[in-house]
Biopython code that builds the backbone (N, CA, C, O; Angstrom):
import numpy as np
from Bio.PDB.StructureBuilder import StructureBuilder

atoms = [
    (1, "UNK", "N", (1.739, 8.050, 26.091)),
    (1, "UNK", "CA", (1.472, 9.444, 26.370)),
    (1, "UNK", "C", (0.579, 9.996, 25.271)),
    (1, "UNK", "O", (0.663, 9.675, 24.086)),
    (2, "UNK", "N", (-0.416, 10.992, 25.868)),
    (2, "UNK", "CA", (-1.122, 11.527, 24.538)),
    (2, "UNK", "C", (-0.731, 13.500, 24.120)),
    (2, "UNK", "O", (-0.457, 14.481, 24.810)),
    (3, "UNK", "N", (-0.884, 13.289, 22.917)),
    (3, "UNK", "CA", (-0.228, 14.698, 22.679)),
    (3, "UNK", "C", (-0.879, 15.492, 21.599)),
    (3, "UNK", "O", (-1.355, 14.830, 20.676)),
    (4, "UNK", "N", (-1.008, 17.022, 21.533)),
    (4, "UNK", "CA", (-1.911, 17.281, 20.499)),
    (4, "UNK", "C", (-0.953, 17.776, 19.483)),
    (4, "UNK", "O", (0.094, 18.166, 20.001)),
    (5, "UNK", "N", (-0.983, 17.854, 18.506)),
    (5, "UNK", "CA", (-0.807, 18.414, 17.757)),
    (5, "UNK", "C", (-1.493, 19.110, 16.188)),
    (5, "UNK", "O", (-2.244, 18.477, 15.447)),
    (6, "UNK", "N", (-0.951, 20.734, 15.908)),
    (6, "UNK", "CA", (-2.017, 21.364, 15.162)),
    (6, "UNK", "C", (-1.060, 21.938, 13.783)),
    (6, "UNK", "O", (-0.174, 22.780, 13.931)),
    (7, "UNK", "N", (-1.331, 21.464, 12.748)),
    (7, "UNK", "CA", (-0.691, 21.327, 11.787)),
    (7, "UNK", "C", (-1.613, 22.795, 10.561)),
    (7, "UNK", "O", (-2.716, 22.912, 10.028)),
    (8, "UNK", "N", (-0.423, 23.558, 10.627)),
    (8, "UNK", "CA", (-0.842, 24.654, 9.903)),
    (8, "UNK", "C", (-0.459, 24.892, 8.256)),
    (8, "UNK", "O", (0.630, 24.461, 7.876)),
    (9, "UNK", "N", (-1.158, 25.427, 7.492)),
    (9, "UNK", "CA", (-1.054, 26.126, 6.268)),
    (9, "UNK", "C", (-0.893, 24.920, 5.348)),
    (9, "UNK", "O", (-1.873, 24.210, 5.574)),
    (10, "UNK", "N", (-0.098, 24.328, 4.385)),
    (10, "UNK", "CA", (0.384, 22.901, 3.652)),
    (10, "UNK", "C", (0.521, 22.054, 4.363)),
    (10, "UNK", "O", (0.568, 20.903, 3.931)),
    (11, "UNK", "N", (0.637, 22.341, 5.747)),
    (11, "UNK", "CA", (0.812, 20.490, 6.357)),
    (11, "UNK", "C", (-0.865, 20.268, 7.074)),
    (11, "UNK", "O", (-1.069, 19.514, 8.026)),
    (12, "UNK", "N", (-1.634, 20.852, 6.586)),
    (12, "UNK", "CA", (-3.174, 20.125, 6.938)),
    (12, "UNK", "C", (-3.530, 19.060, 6.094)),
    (12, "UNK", "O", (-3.097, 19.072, 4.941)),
    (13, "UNK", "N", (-4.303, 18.069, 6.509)),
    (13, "UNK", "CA", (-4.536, 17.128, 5.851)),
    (13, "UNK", "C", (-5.960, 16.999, 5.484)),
    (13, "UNK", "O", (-6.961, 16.974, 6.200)),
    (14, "UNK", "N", (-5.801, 16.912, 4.030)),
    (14, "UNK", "CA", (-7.752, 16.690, 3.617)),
    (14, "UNK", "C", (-7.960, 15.156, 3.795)),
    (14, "UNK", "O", (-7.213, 14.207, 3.556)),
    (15, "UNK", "N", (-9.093, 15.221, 4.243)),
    (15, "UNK", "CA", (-10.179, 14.308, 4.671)),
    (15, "UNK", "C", (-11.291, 14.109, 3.494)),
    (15, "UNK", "O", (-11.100, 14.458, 2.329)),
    (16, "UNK", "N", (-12.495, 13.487, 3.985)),
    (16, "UNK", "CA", (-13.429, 13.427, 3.213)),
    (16, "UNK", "C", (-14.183, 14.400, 3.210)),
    (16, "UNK", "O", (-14.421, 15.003, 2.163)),
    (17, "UNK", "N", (-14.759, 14.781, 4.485)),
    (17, "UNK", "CA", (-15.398, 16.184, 4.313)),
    (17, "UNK", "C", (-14.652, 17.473, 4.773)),
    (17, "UNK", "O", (-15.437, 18.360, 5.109)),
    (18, "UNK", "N", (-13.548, 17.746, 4.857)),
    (18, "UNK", "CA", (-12.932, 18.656, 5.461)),
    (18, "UNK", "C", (-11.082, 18.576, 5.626)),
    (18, "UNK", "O", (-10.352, 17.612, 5.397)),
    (19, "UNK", "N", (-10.718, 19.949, 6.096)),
    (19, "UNK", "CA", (-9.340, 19.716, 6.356)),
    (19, "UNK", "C", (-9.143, 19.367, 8.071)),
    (19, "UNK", "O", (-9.912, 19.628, 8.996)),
    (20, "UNK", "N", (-7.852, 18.701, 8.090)),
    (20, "UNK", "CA", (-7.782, 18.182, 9.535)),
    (20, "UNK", "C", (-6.994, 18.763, 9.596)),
    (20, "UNK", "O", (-6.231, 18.917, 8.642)),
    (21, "UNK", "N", (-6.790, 19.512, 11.093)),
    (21, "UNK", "CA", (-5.238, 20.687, 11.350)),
    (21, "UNK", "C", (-5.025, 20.565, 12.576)),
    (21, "UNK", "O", (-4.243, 21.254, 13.231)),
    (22, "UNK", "N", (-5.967, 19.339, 13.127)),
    (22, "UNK", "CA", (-5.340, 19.192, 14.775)),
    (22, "UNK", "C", (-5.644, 17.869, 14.860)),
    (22, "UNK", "O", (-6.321, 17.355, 13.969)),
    (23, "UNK", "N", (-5.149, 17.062, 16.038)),
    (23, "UNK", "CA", (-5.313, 15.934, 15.982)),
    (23, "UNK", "C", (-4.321, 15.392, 17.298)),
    (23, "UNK", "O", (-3.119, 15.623, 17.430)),
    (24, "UNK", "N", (-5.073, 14.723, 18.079)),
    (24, "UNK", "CA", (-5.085, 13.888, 19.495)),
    (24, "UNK", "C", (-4.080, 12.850, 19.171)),
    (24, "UNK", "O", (-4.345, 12.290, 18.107)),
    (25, "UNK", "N", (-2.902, 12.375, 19.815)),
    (25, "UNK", "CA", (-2.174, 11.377, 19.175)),
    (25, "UNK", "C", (-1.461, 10.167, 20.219)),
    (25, "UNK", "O", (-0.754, 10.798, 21.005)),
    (26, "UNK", "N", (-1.407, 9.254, 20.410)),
    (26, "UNK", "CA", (-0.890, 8.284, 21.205)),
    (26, "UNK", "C", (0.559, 8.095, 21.199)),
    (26, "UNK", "O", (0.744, 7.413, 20.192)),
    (27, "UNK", "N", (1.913, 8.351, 21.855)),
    (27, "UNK", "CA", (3.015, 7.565, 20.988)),
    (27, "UNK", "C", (3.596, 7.529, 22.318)),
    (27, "UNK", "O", (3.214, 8.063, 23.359)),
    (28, "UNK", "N", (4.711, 6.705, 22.042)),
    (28, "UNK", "CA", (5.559, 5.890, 23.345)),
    (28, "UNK", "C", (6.328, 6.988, 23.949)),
    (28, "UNK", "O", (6.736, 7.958, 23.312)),
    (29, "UNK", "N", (6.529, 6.769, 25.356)),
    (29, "UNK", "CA", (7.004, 7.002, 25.770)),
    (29, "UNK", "C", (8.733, 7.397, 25.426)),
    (29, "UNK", "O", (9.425, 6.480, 24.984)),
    (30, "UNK", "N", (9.387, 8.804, 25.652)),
    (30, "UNK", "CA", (10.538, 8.989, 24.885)),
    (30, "UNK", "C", (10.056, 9.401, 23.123)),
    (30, "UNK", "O", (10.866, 9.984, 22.402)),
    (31, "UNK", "N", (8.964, 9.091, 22.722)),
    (31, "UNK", "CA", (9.249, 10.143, 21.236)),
    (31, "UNK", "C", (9.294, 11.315, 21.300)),
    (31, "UNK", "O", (8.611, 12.121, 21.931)),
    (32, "UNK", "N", (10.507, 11.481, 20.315)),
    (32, "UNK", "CA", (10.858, 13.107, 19.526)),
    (32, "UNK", "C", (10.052, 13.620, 18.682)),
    (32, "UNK", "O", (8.989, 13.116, 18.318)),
    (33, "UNK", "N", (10.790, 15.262, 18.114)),
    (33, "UNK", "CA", (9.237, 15.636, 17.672)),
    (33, "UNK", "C", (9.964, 14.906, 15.934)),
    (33, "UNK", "O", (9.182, 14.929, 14.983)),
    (34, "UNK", "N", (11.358, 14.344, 15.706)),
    (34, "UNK", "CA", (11.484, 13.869, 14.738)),
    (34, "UNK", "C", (10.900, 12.396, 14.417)),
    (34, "UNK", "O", (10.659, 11.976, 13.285)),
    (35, "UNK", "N", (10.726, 11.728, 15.565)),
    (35, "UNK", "CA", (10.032, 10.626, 15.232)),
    (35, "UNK", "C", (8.433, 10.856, 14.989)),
    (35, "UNK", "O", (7.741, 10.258, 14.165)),
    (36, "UNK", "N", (8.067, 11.743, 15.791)),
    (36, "UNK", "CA", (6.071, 12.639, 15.244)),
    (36, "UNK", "C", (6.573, 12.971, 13.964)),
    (36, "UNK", "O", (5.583, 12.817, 13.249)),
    (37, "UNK", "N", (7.412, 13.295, 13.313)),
    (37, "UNK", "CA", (7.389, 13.776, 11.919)),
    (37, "UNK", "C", (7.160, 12.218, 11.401)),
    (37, "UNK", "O", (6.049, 11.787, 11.710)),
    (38, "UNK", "N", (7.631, 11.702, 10.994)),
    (38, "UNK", "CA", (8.196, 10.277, 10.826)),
    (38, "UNK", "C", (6.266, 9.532, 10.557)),
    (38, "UNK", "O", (5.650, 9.131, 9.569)),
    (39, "UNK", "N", (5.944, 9.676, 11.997)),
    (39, "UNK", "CA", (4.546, 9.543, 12.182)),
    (39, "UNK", "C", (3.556, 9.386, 10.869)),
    (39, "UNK", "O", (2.941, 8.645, 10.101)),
    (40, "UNK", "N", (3.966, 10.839, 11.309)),
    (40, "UNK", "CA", (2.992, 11.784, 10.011)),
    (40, "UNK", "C", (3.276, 11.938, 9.075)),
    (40, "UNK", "O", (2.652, 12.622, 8.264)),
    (41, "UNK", "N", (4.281, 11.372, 8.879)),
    (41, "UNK", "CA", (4.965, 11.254, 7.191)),
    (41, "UNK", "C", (5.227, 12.479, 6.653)),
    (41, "UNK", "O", (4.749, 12.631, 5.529)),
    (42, "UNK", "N", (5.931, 13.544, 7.173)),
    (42, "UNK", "CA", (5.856, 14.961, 7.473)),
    (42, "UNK", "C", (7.532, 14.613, 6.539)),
    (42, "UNK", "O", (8.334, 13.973, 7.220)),
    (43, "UNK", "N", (7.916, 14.927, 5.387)),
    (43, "UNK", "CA", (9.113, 14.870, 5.131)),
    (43, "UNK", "C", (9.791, 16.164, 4.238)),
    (43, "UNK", "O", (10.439, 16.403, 3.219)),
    (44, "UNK", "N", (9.158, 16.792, 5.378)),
    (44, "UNK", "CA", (9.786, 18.369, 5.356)),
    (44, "UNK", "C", (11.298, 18.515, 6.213)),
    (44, "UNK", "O", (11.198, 18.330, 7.426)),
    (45, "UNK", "N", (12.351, 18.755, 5.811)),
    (45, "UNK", "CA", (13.811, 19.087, 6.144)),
    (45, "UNK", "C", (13.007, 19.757, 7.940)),
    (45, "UNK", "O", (12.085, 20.560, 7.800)),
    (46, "UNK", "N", (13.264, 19.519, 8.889)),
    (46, "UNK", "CA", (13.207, 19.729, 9.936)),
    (46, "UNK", "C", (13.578, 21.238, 9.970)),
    (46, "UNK", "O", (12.703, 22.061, 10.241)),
    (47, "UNK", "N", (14.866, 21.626, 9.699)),
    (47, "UNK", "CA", (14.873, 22.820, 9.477)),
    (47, "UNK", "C", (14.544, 23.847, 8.662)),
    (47, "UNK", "O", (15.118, 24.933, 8.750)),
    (48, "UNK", "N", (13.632, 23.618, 7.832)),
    (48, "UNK", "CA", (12.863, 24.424, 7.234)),
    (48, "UNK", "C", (10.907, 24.514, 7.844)),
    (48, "UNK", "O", (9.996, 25.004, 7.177)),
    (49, "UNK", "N", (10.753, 23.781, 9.462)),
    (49, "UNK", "CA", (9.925, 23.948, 9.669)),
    (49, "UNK", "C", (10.002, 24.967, 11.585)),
    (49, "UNK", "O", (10.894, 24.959, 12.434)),
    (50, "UNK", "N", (9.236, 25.371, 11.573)),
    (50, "UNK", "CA", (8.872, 26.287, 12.871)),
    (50, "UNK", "C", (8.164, 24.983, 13.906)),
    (50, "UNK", "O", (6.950, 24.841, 13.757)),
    (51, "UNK", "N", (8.606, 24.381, 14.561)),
    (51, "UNK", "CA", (8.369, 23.644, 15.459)),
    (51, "UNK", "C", (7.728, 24.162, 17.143)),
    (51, "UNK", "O", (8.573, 24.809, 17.763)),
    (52, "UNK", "N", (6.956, 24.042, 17.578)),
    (52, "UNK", "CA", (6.744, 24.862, 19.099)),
    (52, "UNK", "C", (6.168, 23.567, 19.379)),
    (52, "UNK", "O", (5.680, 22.749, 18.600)),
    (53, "UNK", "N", (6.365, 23.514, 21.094)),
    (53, "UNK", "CA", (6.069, 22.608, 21.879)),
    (53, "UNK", "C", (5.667, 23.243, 23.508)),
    (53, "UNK", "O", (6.463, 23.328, 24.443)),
    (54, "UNK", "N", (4.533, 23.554, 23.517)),
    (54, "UNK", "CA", (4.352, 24.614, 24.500)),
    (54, "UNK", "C", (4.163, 25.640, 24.338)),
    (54, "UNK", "O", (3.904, 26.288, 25.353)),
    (55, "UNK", "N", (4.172, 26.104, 23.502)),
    (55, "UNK", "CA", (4.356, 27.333, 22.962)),
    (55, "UNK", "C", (5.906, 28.177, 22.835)),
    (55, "UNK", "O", (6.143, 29.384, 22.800)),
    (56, "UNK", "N", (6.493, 27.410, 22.803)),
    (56, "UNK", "CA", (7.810, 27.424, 22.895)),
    (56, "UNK", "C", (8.993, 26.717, 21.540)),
    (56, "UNK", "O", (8.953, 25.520, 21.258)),
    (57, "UNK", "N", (9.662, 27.390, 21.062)),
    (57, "UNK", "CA", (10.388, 27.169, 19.750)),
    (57, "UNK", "C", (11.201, 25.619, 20.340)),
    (57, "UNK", "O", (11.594, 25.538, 21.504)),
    (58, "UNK", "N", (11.324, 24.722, 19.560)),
    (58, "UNK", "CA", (11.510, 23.368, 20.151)),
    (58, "UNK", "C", (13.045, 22.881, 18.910)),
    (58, "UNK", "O", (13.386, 23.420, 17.857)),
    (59, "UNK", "N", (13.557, 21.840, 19.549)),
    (59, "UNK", "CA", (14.883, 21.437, 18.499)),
    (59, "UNK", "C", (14.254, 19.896, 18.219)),
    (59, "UNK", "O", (13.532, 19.300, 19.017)),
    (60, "UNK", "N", (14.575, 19.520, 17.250)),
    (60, "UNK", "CA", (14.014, 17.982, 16.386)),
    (60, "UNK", "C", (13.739, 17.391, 17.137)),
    (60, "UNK", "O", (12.635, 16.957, 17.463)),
    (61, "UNK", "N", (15.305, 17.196, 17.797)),
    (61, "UNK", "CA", (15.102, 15.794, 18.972)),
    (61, "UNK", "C", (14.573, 15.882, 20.631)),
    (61, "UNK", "O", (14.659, 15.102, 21.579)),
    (62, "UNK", "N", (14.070, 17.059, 20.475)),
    (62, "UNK", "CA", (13.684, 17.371, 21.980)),
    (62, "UNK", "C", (12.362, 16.082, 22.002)),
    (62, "UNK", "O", (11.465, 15.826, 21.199)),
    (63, "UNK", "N", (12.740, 15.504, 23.250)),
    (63, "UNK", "CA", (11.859, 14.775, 23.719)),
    (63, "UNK", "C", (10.403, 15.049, 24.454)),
    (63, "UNK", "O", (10.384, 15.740, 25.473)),
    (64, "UNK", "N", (9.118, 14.460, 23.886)),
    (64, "UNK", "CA", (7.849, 15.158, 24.182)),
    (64, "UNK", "C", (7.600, 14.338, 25.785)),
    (64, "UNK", "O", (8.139, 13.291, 26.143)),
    (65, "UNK", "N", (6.816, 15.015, 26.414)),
    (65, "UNK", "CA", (5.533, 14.862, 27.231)),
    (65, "UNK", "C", (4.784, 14.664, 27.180)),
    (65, "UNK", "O", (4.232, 15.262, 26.257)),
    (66, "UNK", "N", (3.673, 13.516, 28.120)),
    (66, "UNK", "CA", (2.641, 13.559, 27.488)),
    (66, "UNK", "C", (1.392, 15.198, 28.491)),
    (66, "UNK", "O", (1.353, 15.973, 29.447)),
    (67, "UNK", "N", (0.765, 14.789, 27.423)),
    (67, "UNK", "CA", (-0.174, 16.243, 27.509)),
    (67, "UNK", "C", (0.442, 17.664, 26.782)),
    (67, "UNK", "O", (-0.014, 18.785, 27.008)),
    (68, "UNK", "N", (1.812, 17.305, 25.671)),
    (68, "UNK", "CA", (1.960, 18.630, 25.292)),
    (68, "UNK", "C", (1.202, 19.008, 24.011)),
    (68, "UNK", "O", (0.337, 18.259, 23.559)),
    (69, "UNK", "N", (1.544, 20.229, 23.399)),
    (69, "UNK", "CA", (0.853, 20.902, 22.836)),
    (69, "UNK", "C", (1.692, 21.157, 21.312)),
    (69, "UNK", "O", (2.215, 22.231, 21.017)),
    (70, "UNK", "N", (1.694, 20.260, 20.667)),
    (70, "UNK", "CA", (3.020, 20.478, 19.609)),
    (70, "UNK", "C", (2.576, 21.670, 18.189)),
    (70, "UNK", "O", (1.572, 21.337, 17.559)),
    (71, "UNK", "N", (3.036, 22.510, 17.894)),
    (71, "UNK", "CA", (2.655, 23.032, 16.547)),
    (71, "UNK", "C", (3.704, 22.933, 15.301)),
    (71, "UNK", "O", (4.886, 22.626, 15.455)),
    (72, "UNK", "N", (3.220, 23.179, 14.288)),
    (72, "UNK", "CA", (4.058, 22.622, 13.612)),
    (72, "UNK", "C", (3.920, 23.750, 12.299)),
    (72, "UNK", "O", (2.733, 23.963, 12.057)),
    (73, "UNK", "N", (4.797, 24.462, 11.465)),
    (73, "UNK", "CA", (4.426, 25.455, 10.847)),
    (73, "UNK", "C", (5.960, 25.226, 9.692)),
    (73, "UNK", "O", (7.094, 25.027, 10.129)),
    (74, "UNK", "N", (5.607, 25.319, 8.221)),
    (74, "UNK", "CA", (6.317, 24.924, 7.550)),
    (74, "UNK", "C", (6.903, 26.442, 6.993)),
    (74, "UNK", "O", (6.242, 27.479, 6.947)),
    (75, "UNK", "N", (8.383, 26.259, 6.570)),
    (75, "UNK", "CA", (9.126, 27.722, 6.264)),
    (75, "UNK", "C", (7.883, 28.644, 5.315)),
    (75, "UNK", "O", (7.052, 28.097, 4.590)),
    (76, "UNK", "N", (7.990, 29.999, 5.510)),
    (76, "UNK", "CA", (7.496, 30.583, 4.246)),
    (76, "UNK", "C", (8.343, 31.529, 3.346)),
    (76, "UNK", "O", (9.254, 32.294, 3.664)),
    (77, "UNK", "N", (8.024, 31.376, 2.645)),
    (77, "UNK", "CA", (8.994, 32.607, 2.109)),
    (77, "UNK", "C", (8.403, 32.986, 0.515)),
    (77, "UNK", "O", (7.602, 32.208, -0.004)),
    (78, "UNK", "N", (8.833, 34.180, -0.190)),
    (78, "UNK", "CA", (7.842, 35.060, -1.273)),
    (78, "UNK", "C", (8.287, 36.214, -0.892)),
    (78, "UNK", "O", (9.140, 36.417, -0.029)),
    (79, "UNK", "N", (7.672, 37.052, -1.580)),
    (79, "UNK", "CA", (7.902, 38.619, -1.485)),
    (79, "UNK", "C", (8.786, 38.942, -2.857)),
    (79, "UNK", "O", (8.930, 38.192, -3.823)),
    (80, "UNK", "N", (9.283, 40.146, -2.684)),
    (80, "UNK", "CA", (10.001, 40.200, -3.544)),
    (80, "UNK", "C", (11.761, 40.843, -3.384)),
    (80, "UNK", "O", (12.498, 40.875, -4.369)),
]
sb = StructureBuilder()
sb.init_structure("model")
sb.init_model(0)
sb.init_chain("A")
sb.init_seg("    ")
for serial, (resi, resn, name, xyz) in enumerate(atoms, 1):
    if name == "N":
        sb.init_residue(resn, " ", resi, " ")
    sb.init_atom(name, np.array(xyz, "f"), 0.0, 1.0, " ", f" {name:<3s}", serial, name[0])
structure = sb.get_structure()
């Protein structure tokens, strides 16, 4: 199945000429979005990240589709 996913704020990845924040991806049939972490070597506590799949708030192990739309957005927090 192929799936996109768009990786925002600290989880973009530099390249040679640029940052990469989206990216086309191949994976088997039945992967979670914890095994796409896994992938991507993403070893951010699951729950400290904003996950959407569809545009839609998603749980670790929810199982993908192919053709979805995964985002991926890491906790923020500051202020005072």
């Amino acid at each position: 199945m192929i799936v996109t996913v768009r990786l925002h704020a600290n989880l973009r990845r530099p390249s040679s000429d640029s940052t990469v924040d989206q990216m086309t991806l191949e994976l088997n049939d039945g992967a979670t979005l914890t095994s796409l972490l896994e992938l991507l070597e993403i070893r951010i506590d699951p729950e400290a990240l904003l996950m959407l799949v569809n545009r839609r708030r998603a749980d670790p192990e929810q199982t993908l589709r192919d053709q979805d739309d995964i985002r991926l957005f890491p906790a923020i927090s500051g202020g005072c």
